[in-house]
N, CA, C and O atoms as a Tinker XYZ file with bonds, in Angstrom:
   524  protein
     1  N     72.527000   78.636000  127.314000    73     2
     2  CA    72.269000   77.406000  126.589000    64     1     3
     3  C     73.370000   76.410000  126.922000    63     2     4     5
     4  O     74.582000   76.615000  126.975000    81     3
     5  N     72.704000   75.309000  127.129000    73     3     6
     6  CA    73.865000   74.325000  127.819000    64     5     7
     7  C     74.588000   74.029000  126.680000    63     6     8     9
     8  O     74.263000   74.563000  125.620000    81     7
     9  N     75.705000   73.106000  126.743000    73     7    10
    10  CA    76.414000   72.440000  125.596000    64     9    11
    11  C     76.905000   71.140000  126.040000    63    10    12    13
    12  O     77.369000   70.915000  127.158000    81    11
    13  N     76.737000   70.080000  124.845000    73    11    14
    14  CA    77.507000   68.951000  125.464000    64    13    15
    15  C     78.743000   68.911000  125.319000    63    14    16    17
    16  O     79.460000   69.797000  124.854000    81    15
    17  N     79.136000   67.573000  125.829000    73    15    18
    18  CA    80.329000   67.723000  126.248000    64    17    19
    19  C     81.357000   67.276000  125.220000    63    18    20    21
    20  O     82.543000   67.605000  125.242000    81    19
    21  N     80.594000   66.247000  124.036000    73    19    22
    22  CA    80.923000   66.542000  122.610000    64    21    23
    23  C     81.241000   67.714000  121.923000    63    22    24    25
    24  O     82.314000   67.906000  121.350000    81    23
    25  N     80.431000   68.394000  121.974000    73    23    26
    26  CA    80.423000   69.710000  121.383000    64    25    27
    27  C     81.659000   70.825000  121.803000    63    26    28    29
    28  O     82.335000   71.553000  121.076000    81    27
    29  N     81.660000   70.663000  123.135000    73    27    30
    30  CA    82.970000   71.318000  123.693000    64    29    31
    31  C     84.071000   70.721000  123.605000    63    30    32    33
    32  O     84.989000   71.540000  123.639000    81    31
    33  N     84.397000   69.750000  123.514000    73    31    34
    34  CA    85.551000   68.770000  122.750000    64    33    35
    35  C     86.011000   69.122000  121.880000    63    34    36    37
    36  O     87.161000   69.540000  121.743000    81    35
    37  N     84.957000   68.988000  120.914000    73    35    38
    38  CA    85.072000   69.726000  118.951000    64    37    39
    39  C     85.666000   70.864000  119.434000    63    38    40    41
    40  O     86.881000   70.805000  119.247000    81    39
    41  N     85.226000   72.148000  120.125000    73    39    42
    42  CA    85.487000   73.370000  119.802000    64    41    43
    43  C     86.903000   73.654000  120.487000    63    42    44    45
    44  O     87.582000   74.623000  120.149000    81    43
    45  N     87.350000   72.648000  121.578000    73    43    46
    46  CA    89.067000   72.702000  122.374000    64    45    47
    47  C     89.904000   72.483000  121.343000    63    46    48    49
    48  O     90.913000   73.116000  121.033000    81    47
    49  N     89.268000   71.259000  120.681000    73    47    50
    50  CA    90.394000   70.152000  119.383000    64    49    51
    51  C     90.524000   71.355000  118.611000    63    50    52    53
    52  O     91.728000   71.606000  118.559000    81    51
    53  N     89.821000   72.277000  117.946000    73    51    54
    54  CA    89.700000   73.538000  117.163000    64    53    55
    55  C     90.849000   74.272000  117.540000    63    54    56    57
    56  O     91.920000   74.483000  116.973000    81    55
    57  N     90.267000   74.689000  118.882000    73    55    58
    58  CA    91.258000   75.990000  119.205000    64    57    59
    59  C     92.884000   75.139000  119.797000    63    58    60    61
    60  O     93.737000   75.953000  120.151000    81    59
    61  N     93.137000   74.221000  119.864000    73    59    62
    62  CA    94.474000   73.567000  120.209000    64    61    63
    63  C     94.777000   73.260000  118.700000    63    62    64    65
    64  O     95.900000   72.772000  118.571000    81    63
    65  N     93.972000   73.435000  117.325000    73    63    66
    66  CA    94.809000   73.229000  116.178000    64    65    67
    67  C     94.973000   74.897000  115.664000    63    66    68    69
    68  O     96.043000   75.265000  115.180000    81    67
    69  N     93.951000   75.738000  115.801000    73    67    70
    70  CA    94.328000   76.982000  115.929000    64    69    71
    71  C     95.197000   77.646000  116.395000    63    70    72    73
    72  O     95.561000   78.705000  115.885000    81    71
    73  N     96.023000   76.818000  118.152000    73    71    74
    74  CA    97.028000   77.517000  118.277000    64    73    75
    75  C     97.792000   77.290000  117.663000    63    74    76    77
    76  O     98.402000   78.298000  117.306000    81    75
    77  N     98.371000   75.880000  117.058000    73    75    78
    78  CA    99.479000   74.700000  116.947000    64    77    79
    79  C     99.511000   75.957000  115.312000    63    78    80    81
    80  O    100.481000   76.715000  115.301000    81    79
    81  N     98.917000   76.034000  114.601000    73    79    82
    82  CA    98.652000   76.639000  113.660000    64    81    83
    83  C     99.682000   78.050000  113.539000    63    82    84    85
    84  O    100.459000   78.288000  112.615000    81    83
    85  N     99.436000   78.884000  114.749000    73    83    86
    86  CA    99.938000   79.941000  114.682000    64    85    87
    87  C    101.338000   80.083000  115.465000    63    86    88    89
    88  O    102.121000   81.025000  115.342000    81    87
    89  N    101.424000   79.474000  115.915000    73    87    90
    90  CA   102.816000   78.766000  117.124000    64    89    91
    91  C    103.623000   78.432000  116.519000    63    90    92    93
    92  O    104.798000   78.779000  116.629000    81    91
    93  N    102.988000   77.391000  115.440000    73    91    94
    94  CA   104.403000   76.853000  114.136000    64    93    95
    95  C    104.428000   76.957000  113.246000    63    94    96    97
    96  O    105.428000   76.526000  112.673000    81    95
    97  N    103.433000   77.558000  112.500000    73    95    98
    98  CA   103.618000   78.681000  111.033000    64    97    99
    99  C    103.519000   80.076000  111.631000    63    98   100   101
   100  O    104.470000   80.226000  112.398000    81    99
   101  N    103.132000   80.617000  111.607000    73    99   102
   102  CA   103.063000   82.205000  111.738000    64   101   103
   103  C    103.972000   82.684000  112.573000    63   102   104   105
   104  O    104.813000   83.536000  112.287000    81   103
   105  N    103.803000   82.064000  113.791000    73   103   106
   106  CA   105.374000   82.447000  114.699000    64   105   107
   107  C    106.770000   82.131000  114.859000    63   106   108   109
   108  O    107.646000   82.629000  115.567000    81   107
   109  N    106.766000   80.853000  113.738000    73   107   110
   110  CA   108.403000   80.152000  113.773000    64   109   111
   111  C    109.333000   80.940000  113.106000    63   110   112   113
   112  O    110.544000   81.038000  113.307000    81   111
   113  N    108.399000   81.665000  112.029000    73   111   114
   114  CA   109.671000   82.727000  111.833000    64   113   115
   115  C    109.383000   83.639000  111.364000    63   114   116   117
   116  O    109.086000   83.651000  110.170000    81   115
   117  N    109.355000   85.049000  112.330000    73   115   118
   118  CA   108.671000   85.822000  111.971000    64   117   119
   119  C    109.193000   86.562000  111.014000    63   118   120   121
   120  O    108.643000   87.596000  110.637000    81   119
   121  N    110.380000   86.093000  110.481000    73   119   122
   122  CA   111.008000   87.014000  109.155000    64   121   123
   123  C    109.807000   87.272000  108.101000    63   122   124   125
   124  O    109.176000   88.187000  107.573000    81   123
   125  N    109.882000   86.189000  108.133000    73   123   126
   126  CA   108.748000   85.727000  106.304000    64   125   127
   127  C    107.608000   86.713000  106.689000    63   126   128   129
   128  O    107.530000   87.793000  106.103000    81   127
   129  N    106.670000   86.347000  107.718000    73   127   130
   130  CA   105.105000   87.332000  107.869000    64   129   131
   131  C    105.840000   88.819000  107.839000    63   130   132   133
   132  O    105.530000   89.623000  106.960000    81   131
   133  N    106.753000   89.115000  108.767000    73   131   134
   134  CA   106.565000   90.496000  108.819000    64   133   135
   135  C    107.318000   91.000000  107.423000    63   134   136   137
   136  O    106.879000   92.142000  107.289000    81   135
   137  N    107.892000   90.838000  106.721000    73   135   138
   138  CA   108.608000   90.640000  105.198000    64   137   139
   139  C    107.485000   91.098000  104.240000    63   138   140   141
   140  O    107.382000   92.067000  103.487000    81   139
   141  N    106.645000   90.008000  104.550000    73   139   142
   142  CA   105.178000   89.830000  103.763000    64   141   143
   143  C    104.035000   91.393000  103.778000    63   142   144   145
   144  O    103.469000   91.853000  102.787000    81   143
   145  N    103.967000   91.897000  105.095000    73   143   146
   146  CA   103.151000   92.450000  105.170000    64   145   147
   147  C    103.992000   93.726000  104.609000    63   146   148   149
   148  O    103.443000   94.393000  103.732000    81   147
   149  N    105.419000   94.150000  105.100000    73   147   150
   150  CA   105.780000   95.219000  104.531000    64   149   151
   151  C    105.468000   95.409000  103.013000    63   150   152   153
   152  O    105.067000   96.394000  102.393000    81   151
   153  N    105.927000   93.570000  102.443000    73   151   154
   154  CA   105.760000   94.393000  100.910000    64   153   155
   155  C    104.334000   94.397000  100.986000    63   154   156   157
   156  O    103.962000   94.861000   99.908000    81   155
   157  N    103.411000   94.146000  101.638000    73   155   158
   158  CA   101.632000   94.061000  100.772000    64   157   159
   159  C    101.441000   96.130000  101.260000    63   158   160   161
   160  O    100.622000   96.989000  100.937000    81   159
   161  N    102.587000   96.127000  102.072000    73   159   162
   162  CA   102.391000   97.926000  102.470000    64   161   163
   163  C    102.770000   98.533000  100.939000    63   162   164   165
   164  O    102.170000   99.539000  100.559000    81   163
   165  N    103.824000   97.870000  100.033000    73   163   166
   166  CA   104.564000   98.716000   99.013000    64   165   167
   167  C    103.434000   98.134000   98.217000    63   166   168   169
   168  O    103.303000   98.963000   97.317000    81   167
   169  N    102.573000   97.228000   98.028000    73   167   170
   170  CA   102.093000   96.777000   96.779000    64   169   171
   171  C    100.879000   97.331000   96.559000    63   170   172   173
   172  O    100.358000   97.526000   95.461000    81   171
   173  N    100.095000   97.778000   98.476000    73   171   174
   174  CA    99.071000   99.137000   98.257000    64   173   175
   175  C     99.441000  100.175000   97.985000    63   174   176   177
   176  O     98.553000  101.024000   97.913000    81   175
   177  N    100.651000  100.563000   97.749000    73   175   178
   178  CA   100.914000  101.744000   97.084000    64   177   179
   179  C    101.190000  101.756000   95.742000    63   178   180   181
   180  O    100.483000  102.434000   94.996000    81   179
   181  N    101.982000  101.201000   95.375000    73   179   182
   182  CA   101.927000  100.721000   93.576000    64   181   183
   183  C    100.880000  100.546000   93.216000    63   182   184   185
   184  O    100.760000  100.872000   92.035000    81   183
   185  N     99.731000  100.060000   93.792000    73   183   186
   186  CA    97.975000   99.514000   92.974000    64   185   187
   187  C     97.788000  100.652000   93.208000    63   186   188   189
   188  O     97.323000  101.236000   92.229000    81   187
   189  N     97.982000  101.483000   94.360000    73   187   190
   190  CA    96.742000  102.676000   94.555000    64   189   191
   191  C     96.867000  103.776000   93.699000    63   190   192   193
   192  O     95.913000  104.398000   93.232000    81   191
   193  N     98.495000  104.100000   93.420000    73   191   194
   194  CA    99.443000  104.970000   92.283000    64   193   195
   195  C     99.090000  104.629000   90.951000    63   194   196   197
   196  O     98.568000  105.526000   90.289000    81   195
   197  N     99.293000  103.343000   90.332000    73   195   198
   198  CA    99.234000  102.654000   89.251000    64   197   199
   199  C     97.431000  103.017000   88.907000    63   198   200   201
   200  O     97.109000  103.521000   87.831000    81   199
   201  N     96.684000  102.771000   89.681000    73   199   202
   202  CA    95.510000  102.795000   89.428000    64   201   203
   203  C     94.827000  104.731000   89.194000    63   202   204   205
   204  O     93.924000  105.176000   88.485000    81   203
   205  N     95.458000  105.175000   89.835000    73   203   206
   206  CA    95.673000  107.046000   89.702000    64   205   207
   207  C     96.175000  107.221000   88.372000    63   206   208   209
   208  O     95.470000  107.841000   87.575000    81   207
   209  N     97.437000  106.709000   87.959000    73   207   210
   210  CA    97.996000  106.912000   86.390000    64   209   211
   211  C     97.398000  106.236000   85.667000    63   210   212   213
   212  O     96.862000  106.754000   84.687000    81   211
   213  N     97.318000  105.220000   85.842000    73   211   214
   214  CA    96.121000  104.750000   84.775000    64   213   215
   215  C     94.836000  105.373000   84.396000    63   214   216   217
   216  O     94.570000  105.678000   83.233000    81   215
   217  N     94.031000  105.560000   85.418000    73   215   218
   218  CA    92.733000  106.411000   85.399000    64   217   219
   219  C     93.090000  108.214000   84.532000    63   218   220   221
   220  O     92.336000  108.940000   83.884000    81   219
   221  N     93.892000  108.304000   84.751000    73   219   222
   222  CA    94.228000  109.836000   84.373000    64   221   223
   223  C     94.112000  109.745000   82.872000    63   222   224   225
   224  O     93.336000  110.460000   82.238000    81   223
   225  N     94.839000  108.921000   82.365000    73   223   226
   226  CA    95.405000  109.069000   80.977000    64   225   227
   227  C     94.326000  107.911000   80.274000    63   226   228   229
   228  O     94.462000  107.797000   79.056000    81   227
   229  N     93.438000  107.180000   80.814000    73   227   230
   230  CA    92.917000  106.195000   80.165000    64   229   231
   231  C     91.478000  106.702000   80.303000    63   230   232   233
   232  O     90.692000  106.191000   79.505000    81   231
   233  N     91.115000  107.352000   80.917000    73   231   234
   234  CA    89.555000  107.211000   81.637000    64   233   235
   235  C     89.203000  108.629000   81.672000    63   234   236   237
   236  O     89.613000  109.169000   82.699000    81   235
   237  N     88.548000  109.430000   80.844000    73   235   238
   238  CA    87.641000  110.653000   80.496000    64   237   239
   239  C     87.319000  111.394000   81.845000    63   238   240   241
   240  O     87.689000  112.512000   82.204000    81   239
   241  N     86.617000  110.575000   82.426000    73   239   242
   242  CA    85.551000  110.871000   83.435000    64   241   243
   243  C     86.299000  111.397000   85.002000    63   242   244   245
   244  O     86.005000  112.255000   85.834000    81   243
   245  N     87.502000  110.281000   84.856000    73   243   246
   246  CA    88.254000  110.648000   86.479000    64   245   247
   247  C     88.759000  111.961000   86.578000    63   246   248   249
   248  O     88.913000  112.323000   87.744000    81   247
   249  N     89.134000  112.971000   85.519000    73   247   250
   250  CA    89.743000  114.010000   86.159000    64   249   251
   251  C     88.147000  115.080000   86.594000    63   250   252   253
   252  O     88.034000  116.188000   87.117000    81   251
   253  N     87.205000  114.151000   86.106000    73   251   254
   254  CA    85.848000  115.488000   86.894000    64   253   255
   255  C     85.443000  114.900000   87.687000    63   254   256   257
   256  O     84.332000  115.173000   88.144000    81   255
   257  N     86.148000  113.914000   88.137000    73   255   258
   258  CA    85.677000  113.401000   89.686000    64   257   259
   259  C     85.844000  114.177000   90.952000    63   258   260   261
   260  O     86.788000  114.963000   90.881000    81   259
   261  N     85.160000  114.186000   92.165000    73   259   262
   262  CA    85.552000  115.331000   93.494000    64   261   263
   263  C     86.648000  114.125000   93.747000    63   262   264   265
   264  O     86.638000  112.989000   93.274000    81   263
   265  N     87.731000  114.823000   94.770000    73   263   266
   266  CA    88.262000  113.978000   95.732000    64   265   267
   267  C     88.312000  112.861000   96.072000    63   266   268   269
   268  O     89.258000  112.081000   95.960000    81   267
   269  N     86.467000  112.555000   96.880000    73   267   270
   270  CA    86.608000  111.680000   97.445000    64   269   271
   271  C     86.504000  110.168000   96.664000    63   270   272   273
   272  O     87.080000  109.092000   96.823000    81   271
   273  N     85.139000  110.826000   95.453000    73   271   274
   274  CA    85.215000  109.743000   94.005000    64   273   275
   275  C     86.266000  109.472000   93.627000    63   274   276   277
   276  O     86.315000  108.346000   93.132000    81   275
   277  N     87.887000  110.437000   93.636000    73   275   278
   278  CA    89.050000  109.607000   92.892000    64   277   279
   279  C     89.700000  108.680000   93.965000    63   278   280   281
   280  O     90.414000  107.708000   93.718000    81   279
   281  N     89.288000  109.200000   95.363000    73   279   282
   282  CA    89.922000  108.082000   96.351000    64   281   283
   283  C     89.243000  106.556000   96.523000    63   282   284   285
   284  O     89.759000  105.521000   96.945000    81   283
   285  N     87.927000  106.809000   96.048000    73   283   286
   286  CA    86.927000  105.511000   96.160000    64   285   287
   287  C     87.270000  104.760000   95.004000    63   286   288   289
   288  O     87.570000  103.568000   95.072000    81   287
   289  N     87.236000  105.447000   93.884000    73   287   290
   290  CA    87.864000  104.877000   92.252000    64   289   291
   291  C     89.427000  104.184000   92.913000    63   290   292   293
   292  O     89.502000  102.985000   93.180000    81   291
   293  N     90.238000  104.845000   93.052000    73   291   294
   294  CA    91.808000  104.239000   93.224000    64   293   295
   295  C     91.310000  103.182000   94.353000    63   294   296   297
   296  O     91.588000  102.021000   94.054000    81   295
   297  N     90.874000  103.288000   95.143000    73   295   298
   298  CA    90.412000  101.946000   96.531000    64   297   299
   299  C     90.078000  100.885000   95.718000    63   298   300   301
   300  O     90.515000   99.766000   95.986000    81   299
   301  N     89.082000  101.144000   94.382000    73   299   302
   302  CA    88.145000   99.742000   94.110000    64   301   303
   303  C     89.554000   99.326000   93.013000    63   302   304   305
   304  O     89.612000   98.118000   92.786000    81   303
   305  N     90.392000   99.971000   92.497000    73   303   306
   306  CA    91.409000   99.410000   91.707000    64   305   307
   307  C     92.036000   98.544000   92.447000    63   306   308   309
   308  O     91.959000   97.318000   92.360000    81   307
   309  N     92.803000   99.308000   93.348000    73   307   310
   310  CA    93.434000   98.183000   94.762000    64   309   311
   311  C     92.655000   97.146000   95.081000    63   310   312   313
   312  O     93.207000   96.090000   95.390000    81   311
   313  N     91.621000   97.212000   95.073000    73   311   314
   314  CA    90.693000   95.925000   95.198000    64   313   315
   315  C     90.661000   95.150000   94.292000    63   314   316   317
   316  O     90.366000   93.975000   94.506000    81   315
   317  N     90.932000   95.567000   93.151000    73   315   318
   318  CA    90.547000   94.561000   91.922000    64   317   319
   319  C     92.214000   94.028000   91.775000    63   318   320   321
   320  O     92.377000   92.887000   91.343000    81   319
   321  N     93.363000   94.804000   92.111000    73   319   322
   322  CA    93.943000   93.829000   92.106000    64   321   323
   323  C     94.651000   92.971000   92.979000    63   322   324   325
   324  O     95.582000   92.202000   92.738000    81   323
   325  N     93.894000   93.299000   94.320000    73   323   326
   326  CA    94.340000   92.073000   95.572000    64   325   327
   327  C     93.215000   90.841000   94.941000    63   326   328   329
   328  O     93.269000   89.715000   95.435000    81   327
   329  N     92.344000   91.105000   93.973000    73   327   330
   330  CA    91.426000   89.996000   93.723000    64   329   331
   331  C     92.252000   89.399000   92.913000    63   330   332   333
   332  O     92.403000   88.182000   93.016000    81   331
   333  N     92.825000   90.007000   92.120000    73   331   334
   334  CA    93.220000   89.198000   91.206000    64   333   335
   335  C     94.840000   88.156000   91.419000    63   334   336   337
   336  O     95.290000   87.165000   90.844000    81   335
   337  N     95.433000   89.260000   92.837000    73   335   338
   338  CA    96.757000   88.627000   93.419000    64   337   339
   339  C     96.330000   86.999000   94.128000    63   338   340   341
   340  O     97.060000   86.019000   93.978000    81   339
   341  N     95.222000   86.973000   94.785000    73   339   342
   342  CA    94.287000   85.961000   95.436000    64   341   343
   343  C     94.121000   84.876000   94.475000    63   342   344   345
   344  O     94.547000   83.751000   94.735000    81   343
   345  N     93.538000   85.139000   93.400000    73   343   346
   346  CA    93.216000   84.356000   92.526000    64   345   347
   347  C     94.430000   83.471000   92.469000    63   346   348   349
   348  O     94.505000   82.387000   93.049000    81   347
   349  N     95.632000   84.149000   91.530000    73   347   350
   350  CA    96.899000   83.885000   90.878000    64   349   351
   351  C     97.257000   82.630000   91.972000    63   350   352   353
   352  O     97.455000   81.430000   91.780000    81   351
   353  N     97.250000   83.482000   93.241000    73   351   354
   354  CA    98.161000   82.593000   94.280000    64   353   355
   355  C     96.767000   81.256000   94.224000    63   354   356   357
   356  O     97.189000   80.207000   93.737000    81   355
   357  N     95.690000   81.221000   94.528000    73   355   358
   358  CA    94.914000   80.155000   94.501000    64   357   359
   359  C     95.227000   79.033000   93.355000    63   358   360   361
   360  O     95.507000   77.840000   93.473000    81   359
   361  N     95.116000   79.642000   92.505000    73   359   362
   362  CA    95.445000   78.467000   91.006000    64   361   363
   363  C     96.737000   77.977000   91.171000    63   362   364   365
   364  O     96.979000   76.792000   90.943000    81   363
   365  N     97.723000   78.874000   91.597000    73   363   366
   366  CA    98.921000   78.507000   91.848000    64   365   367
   367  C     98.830000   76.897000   92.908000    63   366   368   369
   368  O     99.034000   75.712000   92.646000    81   367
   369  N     98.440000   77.608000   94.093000    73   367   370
   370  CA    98.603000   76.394000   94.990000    64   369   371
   371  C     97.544000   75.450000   94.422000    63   370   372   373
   372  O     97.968000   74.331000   94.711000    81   371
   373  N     96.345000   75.308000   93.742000    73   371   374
   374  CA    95.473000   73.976000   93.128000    64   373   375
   375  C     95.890000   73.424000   92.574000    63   374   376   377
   376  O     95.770000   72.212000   92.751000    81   375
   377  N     96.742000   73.975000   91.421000    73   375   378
   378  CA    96.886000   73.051000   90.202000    64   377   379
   379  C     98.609000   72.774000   90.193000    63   378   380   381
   380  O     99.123000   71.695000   89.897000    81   379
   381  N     99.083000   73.567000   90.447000    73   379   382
   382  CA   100.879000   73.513000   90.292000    64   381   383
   383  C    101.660000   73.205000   91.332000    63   382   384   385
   384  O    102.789000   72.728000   91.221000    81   383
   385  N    101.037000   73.489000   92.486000    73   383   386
   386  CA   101.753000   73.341000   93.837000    64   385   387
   387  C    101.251000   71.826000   94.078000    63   386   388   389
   388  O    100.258000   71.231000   93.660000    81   387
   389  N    102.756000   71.266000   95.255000    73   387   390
   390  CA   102.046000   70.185000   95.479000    64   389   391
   391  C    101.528000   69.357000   96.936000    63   390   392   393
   392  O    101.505000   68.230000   97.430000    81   391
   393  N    100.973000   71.385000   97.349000    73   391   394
   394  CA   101.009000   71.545000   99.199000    64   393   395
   395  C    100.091000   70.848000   99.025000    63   394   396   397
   396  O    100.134000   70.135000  100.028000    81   395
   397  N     98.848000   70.369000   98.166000    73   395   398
   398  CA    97.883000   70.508000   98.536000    64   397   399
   399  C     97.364000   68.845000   97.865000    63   398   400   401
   400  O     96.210000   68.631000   97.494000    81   399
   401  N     98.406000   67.872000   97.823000    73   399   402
   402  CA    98.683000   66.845000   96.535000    64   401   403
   403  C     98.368000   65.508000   98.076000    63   402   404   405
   404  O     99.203000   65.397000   98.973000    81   403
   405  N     97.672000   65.062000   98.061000    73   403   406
   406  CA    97.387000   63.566000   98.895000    64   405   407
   407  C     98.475000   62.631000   98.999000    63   406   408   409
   408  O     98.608000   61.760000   99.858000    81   407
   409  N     99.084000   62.846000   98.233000    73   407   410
   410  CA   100.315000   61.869000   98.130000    64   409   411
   411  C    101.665000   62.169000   98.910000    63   410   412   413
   412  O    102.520000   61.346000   99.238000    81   411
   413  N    101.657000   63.949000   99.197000    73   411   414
   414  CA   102.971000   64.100000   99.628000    64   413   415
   415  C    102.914000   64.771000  100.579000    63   414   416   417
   416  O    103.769000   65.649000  100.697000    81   415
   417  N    101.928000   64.619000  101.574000    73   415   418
   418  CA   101.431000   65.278000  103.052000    64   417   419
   419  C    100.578000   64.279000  103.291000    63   418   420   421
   420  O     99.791000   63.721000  102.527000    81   419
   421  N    100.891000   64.039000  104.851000    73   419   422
   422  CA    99.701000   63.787000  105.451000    64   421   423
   423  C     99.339000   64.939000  106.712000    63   422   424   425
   424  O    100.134000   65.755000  107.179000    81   423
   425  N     97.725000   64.720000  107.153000    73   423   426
   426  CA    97.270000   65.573000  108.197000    64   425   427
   427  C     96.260000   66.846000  107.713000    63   426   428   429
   428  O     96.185000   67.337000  106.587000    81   427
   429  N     95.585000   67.181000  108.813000    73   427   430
   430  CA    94.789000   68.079000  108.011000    64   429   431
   431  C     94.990000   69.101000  106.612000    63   430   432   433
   432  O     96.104000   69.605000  106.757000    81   431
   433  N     94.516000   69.495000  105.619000    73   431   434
   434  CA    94.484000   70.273000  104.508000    64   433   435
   435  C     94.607000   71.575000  104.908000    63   434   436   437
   436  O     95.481000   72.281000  104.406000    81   435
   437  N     93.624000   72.124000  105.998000    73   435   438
   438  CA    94.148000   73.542000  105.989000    64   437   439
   439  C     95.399000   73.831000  106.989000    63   438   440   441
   440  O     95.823000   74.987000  106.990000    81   439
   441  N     95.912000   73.054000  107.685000    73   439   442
   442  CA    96.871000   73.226000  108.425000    64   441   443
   443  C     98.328000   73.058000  107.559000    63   442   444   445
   444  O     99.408000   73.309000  108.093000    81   443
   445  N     98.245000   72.736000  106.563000    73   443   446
   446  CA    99.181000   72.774000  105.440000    64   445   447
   447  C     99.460000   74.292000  105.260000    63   446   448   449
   448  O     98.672000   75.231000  105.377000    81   447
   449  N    101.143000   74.297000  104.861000    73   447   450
   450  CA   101.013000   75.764000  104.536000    64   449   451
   451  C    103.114000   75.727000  103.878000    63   450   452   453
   452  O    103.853000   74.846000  104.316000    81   451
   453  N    103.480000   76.469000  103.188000    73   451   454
   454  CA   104.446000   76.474000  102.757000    64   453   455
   455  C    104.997000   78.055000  103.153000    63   454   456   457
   456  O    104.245000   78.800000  103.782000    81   455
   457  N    106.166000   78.442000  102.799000    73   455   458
   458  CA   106.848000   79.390000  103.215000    64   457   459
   459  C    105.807000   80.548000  101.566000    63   458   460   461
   460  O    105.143000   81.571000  101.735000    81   459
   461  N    105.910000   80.279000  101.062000    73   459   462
   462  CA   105.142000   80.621000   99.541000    64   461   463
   463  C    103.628000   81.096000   99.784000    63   462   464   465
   464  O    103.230000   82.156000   99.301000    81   463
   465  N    103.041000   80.505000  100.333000    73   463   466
   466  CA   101.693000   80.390000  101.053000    64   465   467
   467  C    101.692000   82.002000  102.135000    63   466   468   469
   468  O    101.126000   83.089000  102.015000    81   467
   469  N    102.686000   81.378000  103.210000    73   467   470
   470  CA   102.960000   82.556000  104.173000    64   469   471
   471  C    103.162000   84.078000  103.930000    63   470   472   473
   472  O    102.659000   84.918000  104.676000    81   471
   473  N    103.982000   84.417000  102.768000    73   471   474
   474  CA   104.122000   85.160000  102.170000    64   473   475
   475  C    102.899000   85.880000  101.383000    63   474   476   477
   476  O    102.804000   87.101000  101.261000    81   475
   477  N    101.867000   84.817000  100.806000    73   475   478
   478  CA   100.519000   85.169000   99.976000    64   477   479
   479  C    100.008000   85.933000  101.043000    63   478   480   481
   480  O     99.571000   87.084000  101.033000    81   479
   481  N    100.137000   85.050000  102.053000    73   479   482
   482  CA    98.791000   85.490000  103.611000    64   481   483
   483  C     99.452000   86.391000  103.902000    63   482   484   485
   484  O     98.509000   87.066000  104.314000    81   483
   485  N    100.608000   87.256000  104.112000    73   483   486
   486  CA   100.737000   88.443000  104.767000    64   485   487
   487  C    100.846000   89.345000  103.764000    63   486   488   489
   488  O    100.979000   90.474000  104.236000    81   487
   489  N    100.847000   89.327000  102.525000    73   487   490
   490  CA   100.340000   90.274000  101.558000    64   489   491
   491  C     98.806000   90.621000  101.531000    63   490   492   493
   492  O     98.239000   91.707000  101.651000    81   491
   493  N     98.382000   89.522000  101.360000    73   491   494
   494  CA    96.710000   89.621000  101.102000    64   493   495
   495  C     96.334000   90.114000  102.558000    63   494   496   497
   496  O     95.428000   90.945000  102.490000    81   495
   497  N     96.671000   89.909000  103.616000    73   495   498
   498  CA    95.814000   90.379000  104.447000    64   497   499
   499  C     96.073000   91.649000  105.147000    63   498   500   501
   500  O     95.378000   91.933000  106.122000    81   499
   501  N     97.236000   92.636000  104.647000    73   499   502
   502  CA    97.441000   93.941000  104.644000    64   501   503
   503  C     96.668000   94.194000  103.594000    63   502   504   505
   504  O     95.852000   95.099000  103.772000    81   503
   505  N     96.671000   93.647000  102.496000    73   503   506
   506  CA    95.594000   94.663000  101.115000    64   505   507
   507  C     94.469000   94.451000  101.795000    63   506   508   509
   508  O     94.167000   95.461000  102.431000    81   507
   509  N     93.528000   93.350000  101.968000    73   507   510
   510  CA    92.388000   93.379000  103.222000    64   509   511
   511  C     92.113000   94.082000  104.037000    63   510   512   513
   512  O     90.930000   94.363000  104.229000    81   511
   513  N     93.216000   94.661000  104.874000    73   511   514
   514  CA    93.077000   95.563000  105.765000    64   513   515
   515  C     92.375000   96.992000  105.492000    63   514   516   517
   516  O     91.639000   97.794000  106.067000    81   515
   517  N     92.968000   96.843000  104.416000    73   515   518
   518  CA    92.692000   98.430000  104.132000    64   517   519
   519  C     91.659000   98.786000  103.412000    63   518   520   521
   520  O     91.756000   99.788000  102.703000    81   519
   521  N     90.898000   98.308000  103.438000    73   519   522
   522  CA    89.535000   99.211000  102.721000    64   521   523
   523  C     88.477000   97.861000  103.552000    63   522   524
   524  O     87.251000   97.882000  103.442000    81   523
């Protein structure tokens, strides 16, 4: 299928803000991402633990669960609370932050990003990873 030459324009301008994107946030310093992902490594373990002790002592049903039901149960906990880490950080940056404020940035919206932000994204996207 052919494409015009509009169309392939759009999709260069894309991938030249896609790199610019990862070139000067994600790679300028890789302290912060790789920082980030270690702790989202400690914070799937605290949800996945936390969600095991909790279930034990709160919840009837989990100790007659097989195996693999208490590993699927502890997974959907970890899930419920990277949903809820997502959330926090979302409201955070809408309403309180002021990455996201017309007045004190210019240039595209999603190419915005704070050291705070960076940190969200390499947490959340190790808890992502994993299930």
């Amino acid at each position: 299928m052919a494409m015009s030459t509009e169309t392939a324009m759009a999709i260069k301008s894309y991938l030249n803000q896609a790199e610019a994107l990862v070139k000067n946030y994600l790679l300028a310093d890789p302290f912060i991402p790789y920082t980030s992902v270690l702790g989202g490594i400690f914070a799937c373990k605290v949800a996945y633990d936390l969600t095991q002790l909790i279930s034990t002592f709160y919840i009837k049903t989990y100790n007659g669960l097989t195996k693999i039901q208490r590993i699927e149960w502890n997974n959907r906990g970890m899930s419920t609370i990277h949903a809820v880490f997502i959330t926090a950080m979302s409201l955070y940056f809408v309403f309180w932050s002021d990455l996201f404020s017309d007045h004190q940035h210019t240039g595209i919206v999603t190419l915005r990003s704070s050291q705070f932000s960076i940190v969200g994204l390499g947490v959340s996207s190790f808890l992502a990873l994993l299930w």
